[in-house]
C-alpha positions as CSV (number, residue, x, y, z in Angstrom):
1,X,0.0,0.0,0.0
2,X,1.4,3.6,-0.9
3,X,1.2,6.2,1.9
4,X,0.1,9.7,1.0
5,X,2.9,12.4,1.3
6,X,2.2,14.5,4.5
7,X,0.9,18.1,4.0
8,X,3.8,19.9,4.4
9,X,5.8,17.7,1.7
10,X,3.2,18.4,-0.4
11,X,3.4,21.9,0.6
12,X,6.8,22.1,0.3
13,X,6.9,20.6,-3.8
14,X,4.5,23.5,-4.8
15,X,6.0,26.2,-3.4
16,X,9.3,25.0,-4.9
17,X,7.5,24.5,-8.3
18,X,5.7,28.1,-7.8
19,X,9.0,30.0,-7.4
20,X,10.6,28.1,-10.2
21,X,7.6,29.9,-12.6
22,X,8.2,32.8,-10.9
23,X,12.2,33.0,-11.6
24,X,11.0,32.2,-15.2
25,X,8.3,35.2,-15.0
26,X,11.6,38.0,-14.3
27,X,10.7,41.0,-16.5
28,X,13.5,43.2,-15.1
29,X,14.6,46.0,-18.2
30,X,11.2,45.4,-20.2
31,X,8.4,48.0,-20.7
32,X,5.1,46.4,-19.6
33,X,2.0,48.6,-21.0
34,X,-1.4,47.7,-19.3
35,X,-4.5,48.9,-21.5
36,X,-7.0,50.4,-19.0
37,X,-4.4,49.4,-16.3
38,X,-6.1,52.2,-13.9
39,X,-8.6,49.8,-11.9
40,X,-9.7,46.8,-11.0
41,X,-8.2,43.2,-11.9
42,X,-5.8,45.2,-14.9
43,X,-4.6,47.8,-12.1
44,X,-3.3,44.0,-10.2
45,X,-1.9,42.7,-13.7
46,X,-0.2,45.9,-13.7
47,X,1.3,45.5,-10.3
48,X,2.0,41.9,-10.6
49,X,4.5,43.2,-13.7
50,X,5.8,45.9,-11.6
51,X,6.7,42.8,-9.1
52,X,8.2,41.1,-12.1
53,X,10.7,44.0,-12.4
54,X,9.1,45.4,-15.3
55,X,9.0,49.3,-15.8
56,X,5.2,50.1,-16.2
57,X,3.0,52.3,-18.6
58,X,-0.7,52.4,-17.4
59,X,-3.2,53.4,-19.7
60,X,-7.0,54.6,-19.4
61,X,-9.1,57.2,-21.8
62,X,-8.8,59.8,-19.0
63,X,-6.0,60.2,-16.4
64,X,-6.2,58.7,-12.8
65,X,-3.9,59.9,-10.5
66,X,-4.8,57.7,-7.4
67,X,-3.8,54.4,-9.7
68,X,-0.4,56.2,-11.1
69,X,0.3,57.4,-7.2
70,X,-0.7,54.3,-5.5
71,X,1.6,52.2,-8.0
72,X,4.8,54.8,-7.1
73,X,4.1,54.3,-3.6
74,X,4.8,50.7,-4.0
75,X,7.8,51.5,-5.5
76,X,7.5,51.0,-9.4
77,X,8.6,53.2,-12.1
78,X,5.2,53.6,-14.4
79,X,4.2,56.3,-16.8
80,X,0.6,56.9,-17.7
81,X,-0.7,58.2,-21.6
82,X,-4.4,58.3,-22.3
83,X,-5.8,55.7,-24.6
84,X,-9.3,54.5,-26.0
85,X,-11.2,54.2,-29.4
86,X,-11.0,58.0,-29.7
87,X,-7.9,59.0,-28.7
């Protein structure tokens, strides 16, 4: 009969599978432009790139300063231009 792995072997393989991807996902020196990267789930894409390494351009149709600010705060180098169907 096979035993099971305990929990904390099992939780021990995926973390050391998690920060394998994670050393794969290094975007230090790239450029990472978000399309309506001012809010919600694409404001966290955004961030999770500025984790990465990446240098970040946010984009919306009209400025947000709380989104630009609150992603400086954290520490990440990002740049905002308008964008949309119009502009």
């Amino acid at each position: 009969m096979r035993r099971r792995a305990s929990s904390s072997s099992r939780l021990s393989s995926h973390l050391a599978r998690l920060a394998t991807t994670l050393e794969k996902f290094c975007l230090d020196g790239k450029v990472a432009l978000t399309t309506g990267g001012t809010r919600g789930i694409r404001l966290a894409i955004a961030r999770t790139f500025g984790e990465a390494g990446s240098r970040l351009v946010i984009s919306s149709r009209s400025p947000v300063p709380e989104a630009e600010r609150s992603l400086r705060n954290a520490g990440y180098e990002v740049d905002f231009t308008a964008a949309g169907p119009s502009t």
